[in-house]
C-alpha positions in Angstrom: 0.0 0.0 0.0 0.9 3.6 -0.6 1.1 6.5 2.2 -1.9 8.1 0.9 -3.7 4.3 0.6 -2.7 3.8 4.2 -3.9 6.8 5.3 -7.5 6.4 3.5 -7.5 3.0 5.0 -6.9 4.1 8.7 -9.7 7.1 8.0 -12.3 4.6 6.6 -11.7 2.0 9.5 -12.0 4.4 12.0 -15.4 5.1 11.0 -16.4 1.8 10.6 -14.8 0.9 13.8 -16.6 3.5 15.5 -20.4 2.7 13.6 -19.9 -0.6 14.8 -19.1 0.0 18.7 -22.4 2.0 18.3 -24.3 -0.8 17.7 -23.5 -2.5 21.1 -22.5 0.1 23.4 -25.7 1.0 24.6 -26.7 -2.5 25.2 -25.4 -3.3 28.9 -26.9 0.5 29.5 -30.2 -0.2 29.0 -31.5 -0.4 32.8 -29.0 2.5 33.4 -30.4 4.5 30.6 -34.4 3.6 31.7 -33.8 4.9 35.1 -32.1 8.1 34.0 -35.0 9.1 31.7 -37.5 7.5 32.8 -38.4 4.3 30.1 -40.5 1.2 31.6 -39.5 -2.1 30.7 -41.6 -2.5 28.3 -40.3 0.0 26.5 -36.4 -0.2 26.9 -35.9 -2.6 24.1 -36.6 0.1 21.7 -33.7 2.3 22.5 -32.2 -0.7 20.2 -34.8 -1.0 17.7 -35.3 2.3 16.9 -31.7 2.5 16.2 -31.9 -0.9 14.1 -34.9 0.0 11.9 -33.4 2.8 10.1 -29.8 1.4 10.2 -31.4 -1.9 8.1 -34.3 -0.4 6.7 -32.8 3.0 4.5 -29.1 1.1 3.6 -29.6 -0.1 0.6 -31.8 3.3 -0.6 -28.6 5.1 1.2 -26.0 3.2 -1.0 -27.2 3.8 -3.9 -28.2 8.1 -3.3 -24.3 7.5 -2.5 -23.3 6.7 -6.1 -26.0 9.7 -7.2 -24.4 12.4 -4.8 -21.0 11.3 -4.7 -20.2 8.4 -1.9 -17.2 11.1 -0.3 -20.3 13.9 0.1 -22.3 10.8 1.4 -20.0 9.4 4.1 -18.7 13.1 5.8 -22.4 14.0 5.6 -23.5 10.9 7.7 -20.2 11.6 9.8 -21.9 15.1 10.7 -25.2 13.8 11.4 -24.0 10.7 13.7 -21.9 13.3 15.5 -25.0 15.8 16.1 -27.3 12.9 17.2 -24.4 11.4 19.7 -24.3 14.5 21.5 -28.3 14.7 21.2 -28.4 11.4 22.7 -26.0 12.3 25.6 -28.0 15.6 26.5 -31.1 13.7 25.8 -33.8 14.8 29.2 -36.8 12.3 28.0 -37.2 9.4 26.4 -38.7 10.8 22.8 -35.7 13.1 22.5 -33.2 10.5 23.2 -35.2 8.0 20.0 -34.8 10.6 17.8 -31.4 10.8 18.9 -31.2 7.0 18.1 -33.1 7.2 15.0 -31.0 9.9 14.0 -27.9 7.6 14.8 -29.6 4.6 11.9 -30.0 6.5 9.1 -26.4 8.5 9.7 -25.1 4.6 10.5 -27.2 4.0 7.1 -25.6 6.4 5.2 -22.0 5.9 5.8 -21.6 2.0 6.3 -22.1 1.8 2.4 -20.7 4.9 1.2 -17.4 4.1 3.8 -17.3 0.6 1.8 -17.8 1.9 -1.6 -14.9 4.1 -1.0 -12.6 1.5 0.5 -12.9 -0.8 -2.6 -13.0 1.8 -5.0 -9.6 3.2 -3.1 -8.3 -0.5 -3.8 -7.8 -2.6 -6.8 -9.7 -5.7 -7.1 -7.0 -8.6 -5.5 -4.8 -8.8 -2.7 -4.5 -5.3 -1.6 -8.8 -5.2 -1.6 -9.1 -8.2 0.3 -6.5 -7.4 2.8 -8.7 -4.2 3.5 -11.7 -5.7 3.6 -10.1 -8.4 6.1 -9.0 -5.4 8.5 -12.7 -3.8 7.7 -14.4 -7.1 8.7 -12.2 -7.5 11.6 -12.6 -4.0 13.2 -16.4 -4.4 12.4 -16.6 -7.3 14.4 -14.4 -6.2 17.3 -16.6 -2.9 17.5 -19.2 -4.9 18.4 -17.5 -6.4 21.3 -15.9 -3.5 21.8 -19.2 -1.7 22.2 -20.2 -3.7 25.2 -16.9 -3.6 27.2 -16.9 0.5 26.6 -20.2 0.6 27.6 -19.9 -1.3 30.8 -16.6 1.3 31.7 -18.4 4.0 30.8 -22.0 3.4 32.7 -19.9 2.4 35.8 -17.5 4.9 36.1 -19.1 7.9 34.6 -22.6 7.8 33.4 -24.4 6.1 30.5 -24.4 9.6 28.7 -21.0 9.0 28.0 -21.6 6.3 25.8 -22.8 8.7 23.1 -20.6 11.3 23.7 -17.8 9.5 23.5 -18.7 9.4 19.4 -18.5 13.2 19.2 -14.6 13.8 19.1 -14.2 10.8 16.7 -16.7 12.0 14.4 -15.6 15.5 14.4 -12.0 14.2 13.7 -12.8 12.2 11.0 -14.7 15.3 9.2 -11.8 17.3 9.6 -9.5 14.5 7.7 -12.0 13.3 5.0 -11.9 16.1 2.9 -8.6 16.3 2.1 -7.6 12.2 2.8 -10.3 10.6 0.4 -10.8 11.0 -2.8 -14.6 10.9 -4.5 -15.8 8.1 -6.2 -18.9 7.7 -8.3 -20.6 6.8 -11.7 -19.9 8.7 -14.7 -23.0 9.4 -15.5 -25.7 10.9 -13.0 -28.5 8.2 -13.2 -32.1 9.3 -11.8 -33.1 7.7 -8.7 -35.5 4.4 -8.7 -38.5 6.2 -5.9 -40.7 3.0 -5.9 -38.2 0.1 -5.6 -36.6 2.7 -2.5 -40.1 2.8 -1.5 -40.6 -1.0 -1.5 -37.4 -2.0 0.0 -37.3 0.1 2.7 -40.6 -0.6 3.3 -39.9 -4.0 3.4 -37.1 -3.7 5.0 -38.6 -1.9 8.0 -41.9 -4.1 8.6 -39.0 -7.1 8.3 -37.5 -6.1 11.3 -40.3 -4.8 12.8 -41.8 -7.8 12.6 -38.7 -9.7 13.8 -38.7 -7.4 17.4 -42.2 -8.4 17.7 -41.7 -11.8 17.6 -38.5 -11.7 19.9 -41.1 -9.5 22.2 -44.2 -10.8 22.8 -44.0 -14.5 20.2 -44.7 -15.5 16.3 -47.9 -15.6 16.6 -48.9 -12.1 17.9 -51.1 -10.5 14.9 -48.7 -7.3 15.0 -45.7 -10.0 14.4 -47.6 -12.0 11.5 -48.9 -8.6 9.6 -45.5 -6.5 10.1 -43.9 -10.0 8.7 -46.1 -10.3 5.9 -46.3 -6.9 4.4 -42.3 -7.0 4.9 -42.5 -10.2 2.5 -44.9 -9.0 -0.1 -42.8 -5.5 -0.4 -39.6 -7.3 -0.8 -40.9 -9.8 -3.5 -42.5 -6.7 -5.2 -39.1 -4.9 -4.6 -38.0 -7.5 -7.5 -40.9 -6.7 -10.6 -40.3 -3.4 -9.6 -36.9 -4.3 -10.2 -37.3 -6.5 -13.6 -39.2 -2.9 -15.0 -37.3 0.2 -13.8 -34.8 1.7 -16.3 -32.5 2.4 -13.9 -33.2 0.2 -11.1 -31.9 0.6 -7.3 -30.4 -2.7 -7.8 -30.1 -4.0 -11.1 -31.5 -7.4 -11.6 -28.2 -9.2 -13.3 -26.7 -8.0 -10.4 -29.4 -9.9 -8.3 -28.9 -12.9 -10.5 -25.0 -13.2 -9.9 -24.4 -16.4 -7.8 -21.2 -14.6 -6.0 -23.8 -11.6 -4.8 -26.8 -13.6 -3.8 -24.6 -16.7 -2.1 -22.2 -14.1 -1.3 -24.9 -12.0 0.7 -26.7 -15.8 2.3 -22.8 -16.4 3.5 -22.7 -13.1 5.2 -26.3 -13.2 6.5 -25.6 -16.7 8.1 -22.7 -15.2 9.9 -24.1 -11.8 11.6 -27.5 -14.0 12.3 -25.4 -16.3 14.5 -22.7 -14.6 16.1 -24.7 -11.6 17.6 -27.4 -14.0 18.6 -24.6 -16.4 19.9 -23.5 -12.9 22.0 -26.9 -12.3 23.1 -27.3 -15.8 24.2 -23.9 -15.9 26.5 -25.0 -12.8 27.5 -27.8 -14.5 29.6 -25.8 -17.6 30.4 -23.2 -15.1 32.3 -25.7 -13.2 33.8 -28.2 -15.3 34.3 -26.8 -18.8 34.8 -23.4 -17.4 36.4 -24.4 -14.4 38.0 -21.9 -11.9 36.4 -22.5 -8.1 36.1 -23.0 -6.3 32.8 -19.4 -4.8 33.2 -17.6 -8.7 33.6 -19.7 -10.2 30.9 -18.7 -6.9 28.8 -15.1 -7.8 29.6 -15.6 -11.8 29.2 -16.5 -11.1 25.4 -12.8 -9.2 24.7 -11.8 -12.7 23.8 -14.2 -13.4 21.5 -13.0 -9.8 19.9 -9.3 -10.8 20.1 -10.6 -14.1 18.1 -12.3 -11.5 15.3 -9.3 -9.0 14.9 -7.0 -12.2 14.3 -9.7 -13.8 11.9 -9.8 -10.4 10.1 -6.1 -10.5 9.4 -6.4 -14.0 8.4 -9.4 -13.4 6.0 -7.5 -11.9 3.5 -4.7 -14.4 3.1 -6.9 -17.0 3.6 -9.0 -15.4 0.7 -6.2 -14.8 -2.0 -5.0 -18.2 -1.1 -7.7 -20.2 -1.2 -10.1 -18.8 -3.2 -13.3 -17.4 -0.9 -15.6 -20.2 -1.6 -13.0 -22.2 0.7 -12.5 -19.6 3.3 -16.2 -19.5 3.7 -16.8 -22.9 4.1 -13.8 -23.7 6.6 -15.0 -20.8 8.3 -18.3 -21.9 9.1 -17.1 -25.1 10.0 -15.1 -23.6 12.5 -17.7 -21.3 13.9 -19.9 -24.7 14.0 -17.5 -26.8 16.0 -16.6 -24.1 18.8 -20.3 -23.0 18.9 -21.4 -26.7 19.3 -18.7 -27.1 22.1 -21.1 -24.7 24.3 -23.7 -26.8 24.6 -21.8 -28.7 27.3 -22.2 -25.5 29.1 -23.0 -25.9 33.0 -23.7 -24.1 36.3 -20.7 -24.2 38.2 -18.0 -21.2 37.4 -15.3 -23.5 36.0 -17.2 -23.3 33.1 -16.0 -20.0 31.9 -12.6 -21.3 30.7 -14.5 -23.4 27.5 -16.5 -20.1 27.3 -13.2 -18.6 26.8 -11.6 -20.9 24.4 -14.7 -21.2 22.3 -15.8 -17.7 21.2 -12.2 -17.3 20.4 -11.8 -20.0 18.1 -15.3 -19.3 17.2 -14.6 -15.8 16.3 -11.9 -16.8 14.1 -14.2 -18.8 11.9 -16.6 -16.2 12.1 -14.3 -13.6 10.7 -13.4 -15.9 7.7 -16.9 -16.2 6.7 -17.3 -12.5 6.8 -14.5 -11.7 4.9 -15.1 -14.7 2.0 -18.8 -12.7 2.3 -17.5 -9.2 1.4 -14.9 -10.0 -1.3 -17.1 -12.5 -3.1 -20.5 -10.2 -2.9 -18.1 -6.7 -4.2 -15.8 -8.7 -6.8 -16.1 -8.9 -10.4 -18.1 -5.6 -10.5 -17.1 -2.0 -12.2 -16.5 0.6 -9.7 -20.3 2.4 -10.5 -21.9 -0.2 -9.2 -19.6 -0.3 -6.4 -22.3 1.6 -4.4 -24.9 -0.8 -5.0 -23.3 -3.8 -4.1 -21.4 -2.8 -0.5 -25.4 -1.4 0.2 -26.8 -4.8 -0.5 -24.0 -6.5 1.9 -24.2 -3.4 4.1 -28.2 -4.5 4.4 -27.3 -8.0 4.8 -24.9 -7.7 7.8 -27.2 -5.0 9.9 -30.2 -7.0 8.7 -28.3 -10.1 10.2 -27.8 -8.2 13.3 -31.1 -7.6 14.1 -33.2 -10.6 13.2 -30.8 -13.1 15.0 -31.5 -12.2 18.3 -35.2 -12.4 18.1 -35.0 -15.7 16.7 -32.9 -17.2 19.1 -34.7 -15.5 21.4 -37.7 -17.3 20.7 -36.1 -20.4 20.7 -35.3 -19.9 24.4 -38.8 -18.4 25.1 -40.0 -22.0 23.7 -37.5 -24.2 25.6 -38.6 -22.7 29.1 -41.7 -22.5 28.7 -41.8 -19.2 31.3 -39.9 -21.1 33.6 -37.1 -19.0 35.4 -34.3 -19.9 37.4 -30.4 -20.7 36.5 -31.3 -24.3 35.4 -34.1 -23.2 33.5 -32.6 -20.8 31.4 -29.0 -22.4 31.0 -31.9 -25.6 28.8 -33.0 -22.7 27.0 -29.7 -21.5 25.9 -28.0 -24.7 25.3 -31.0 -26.0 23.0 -30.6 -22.1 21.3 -26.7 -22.9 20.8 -27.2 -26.2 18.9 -29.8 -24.5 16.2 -27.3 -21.9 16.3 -24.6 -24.4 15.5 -26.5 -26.3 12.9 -27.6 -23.0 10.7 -24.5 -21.8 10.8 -22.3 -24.9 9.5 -25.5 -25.7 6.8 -25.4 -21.4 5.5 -21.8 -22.4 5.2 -22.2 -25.3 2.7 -25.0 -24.5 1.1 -23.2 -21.3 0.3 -19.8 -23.3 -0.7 -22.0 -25.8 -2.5 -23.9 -23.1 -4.8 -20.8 -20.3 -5.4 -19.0 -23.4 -6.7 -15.7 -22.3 -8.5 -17.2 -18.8 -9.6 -15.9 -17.9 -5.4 -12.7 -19.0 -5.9 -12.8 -16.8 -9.0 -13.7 -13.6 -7.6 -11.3 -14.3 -5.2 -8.4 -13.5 -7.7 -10.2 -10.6 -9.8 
C-alpha cells in the first residue's frame, strides 16, 4: 500500500470501527439508561430498535443516493449527522428526545456504512491489496461490536451512560476534519435518476421485516402485530424484484441480483451476523443469568471473542487470496460450527468459563473468515459504479443479520422454558438455542460453498 492508501485506510476503519461500537454500546446500559429518563421495561428494548430500523431499513436506498451524490459527500455527511445525534443522545432529558437521537444515529449509520465501503474498494484494486482491506474492515467491524459492550460497561460504571454517546462526538468530528482532504470521491460517470418505488418497497420491506422480527422476539410468532408487520415485509420485498425487472434504472439491477457470488455471497454473510450476535446475546444471559456476572464482567468476558475477530480479520484476507473465498467461507463456518457446538456442554458451576473462553475465540476466528469470503465475493467482479450498490446490498445483509438473530434465538429460548425461570431453566434454554445456532451456521456455510462453486474462488483473484 501507498502512504496516501494507508492513510485512506486508517480514516475509513476508523469510522467503521466506531459505527460498529455503536451498535453494542448501549446495550449493557439499557436499565442505566431507563432509570435516567424514565423508560419502563416494556419499552427499553426500543432504544435498540429504533436505532436498528433505520440502520437496516434505508441502507440499501442510502447506498445507492451515494453513487448519485457522490459516496465522499455521502460518508462526511453521515459523519456530521452521527456526531449531532451522539451528543443529542448524551443531553437527551426524555425518552422521545433520546429516539430521535437514536433514530438519527440509523439512518447516519445507514448512510456511511455503504458509502465508507464503496470508497474502500473503489480506493483498492480488485486482489490482494482489496481483500486485505476488507479483512482489516471485517475485523474492526466485528471487534466494534464487542468493543461496544466492554466500553459501555466502563463508561456506565465509572461515569454515566451519557457518555456512551458522547464518546462518538470527538471521533466523528475528527474524521470530518481528515476526509476532505484524505479521500478521494468516487462515483458513476454518469448521473443516473433515482429508482423512488423500488426505494419505497425495500425500505418498506425492510422496516416491517425487522419490525416484525422485534415483535416476535417481544411478545411470540404468533402475535397479529408480528404476522402482519412480517407479511407486508415479505410481499414488499418480493414486489421490490418486478419493480426491479421494469425500472430503467433500477436501485439494484437485476443481473446483479442474478450473480451467484452476490446472492450466495450476501446468504454467506447473512448466516454469519445472524449467528454470532445471537450467539453474543445468548452468552449474555448464560453469564448473567446462569453465572451471575454483572454487565461490566460479561462486557469484559467477550474481549476474547474480539481478540478471536481482529486475528480472523487478518487472516481473512490471506486465507482469501489463497484459497479462493468459496473455501474460506466454508472452513470458516465449520469452525464457527464446531466451537459454537462445544457450548452446549455448558453448565452451572463457574469453572465453566474457561470453554466459554476458548470457544468464542476460536469461534470468532471462523466467524471472521466467513465474513470476509462474504465481502470480497459479494463486491468482486463488478465495475467501480456499481460499487455503491453492491457494498449497500452487503451493508443490508450484515445490519439485517444483526437484528433478526437475536429475536429468533430469542424465541427459541422463550420456547424451551416455557416461562420457567431460574439458573437451570434458562441455562436448557440457551443450550438448545446454541445447537440451532450451530446447525444453521455450519448448513449457510455449505449451502453457500456448494452453490458459489468455483465462480468464489474466481472472484477471489479478480
Amino acid at each position: 500500500m501507498t502512504s496516501r492508501q494507508k492513510l485512506v485506510l486508517v480514516l475509513l476503519l476508523g469510522a467503521q470501527f466506531m459505527i460498529a461500537v455503536d451498535f453494542s454500546i448501549l446495550n449493557v446500559a439499557l436499565p442505566a439508561v431507563g432509570a435516567g429518563l424514565g423508560f419502563s421495561l416494556g419499552h427499553l428494548q426500543w432504544i435498540a430498535t429504533s436505532f436498528a430500523l433505520a440502520a437496516a431499513g434505508f441502507t440499501l436506498l442510502f447506498g445507492r443516493v451515494a453513487d448519485l451524490v457522490g459516496r465522499k459527500r455521502l460518508f462526511i455527511g453521515g459523519m456530521v449527522v452521527l456526531g449531532l445525534s451522539s451528543a443529542l443522545g448524551g443531553l437527551a432529558t426524555s425518552p422521545e428526545v433520546l429516539l430521535t437521537a437514536r433514530v438519527l444515529q440509523g439512518l447516519a449509520t445507514a448512510a456511511v456504512t455503504p458509502a465508507g465501503l464503496a470508497l474502500l474498494t473503489t480506493a483498492f484494486r480488485e486482489g490482494p491489496l482489496r481483500e486485505r482491506a476488507l479483512g482489516l474492515n471485517g475485523a474492526l467491524m466485528s471487534a466494534g461490536f464487542t468493543a461496544g459492550a466492554i466500553l459501555g460497561g466502563l463508561l456506565t460504571d465509572l461515569l454515566s451512560w451519557r457518555w456512551a454517546f458522547f464518546v462518538n462526538v470527538p471521533v466523528a468530528a475528527l474524521v470530518v476534519a481528515l476526509a476532505p482532504s484524505v479521500i478521494a470521491d468516487s462515483r458513476p460517470a454518469g448521473r443516473p435518476k433515482l429508482d423512488v418505488p423500488g426505494a419505497a418497497a425495500v425500505t418498506g420491506g425492510l422496516l416491517l421485516l425487522v419490525y416484525g422480527l422485534t415483535r416476535a422476539g417481544e411478545s411470540g410468532w404468533t402475535g397479529p402485530a408480528t404476522l402482519a408487520a412480517l407479511l407486508a415485509g415479505a410481499v414488499l420485498l418480493t414486489g421490490f424484484w418486478f419493480v426491479e425487472k421494469r425500472a430503467a434504472d433500477p436501485l439494484v439491477p437485476v443481473h446483479m441480483l442474478g450473480r451467484r457470488s452476490v446472492i450466495w455471497g450476501n446468504a454467506a454473510g447473512l448466516t454469519a451476523f445472524v449467528t454470532e450476535t445471537s450467539l453474543v446475546f445468548l452468552l449474555t444471559l448464560y453469564l448473567q443469568e446462569v453465572l451471575g456476572y454483572s454487565p461490566l464482567a460479561t462486557g469484559l468476558a467477550f474481549g476474547v471473542l474480539g481478540i478471536g475477530t481482529v486475528a480472523g480479520g487478518m487472516l481473512g484476507g490471506r486465507a482469501a487470496g489463497r484459497f479462493g473465498t468459496r473455501r474460506t467461507i466454508v472452513l470458516g463456518g465449520a469452525v464457527q460450527a464446531a466451537a459454537t457446538l462445544s457450548l452446549v456442554a455448558l453448565g452451572t458451576s463457574g469453572g465453566w468459563i474457561a470453554l466459554l473462553l476458548a470457544a468464542t475465540f476460536v469461534g470468532g476466528v471462523g466467524n471472521m473468515l466467513m465474513i470476509v469470503g462474504f465481502m470480497v465475493t459479494a463486491t468482486s467482479g463488478l465495475p467501480d459504479e456499481e460499487q455503491g450498490r453492491a457494498t449497500g446490498l452487503a451493508t443490508m445483509t450484515q445490519q439485517v443479520g444483526i437484528t433478526m438473530g437475536i429475536p429468533v434465538m430469542s424465541a427459541i429460548v422463550t420456547a424451551r422454558t416455557g416461562g420457567a425461570a431460574g439458573p437451570g431453566a434458562v441455562l436448557s434454554g440457551v443450550s438448545t438455542a446454541i445447537l440451532v445456532n450451530a446447525v444453521l451456521v455450519l448448513a449457510g456455510a455449505l449451502l453457500a460453498g456448494a452453490f458459489l462453486g468455483r465462480s468464489g474462488d474466481r472472484a477471489s483473484t479478480g
